[in-house]
Kinemage of the C-alpha trace (Angstrom):
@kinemage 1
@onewidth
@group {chain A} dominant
@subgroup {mainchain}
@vectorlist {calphas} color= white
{ca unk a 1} P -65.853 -130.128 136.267
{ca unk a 2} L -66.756 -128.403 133.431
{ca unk a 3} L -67.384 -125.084 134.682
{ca unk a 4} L -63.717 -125.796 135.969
{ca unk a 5} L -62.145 -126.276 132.343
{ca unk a 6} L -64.051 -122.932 130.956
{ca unk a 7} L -62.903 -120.414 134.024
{ca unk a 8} L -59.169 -121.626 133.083
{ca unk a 9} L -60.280 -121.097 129.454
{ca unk a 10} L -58.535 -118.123 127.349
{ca unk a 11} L -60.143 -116.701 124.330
{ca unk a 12} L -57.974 -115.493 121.617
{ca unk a 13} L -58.587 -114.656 118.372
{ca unk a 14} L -57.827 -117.223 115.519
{ca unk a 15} L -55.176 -115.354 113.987
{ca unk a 16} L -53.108 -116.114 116.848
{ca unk a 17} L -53.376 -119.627 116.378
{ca unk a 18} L -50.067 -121.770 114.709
{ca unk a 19} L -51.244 -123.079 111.452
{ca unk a 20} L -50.293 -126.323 113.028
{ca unk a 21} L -53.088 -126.837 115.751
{ca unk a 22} L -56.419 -128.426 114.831
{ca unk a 23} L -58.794 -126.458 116.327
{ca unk a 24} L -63.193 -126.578 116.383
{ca unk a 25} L -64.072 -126.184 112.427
{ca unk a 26} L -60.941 -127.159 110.812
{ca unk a 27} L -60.018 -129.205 108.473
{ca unk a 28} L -57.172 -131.289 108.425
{ca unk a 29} L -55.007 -134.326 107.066
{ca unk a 30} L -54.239 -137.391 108.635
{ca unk a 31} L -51.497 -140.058 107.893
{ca unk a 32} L -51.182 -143.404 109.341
{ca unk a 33} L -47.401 -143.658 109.918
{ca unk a 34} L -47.688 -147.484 109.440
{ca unk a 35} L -49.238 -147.496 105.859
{ca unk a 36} L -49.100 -144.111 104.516
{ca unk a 37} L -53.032 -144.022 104.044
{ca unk a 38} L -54.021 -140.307 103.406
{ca unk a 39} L -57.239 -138.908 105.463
{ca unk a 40} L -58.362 -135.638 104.693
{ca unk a 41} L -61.868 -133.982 106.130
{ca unk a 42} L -63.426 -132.506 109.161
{ca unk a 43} L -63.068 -134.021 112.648
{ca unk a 44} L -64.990 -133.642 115.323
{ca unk a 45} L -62.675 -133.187 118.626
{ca unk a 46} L -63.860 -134.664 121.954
{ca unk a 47} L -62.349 -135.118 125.251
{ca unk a 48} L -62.151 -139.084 124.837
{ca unk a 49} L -62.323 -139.398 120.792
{ca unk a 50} L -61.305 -138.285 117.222
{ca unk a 51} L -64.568 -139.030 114.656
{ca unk a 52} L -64.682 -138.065 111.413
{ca unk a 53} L -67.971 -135.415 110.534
{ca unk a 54} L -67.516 -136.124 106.311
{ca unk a 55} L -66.627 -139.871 105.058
């Protein structure tokens, strides 16, 4: 399954990604739309899950 995701996989280089995608190693800010709380930090991005690397 895996070695099924990677073959599809295309490399590019970062510059070519919007400034809008959260990609491996970025940081990024999070807002809960149903009390404004602010989260800013590193996330680690998994298949099933969103966890936060720095509390």
């Amino acid at each position: 399954m895996l070695d099924d995701v990677l073959e599809r996989a295309v490399i590019v280089d970062s510059r070519e990604i919007p400034s809008n995608i959260v990609t491996m190693n970025s940081q990024a800010t999070l807002v809960d739309e149903t009390n404004s709380e602010v989260m800013t930090g590193r996330w680690s991005i998994r298949p099933t899950r969103i966890s936060r690397k720095d509390a």
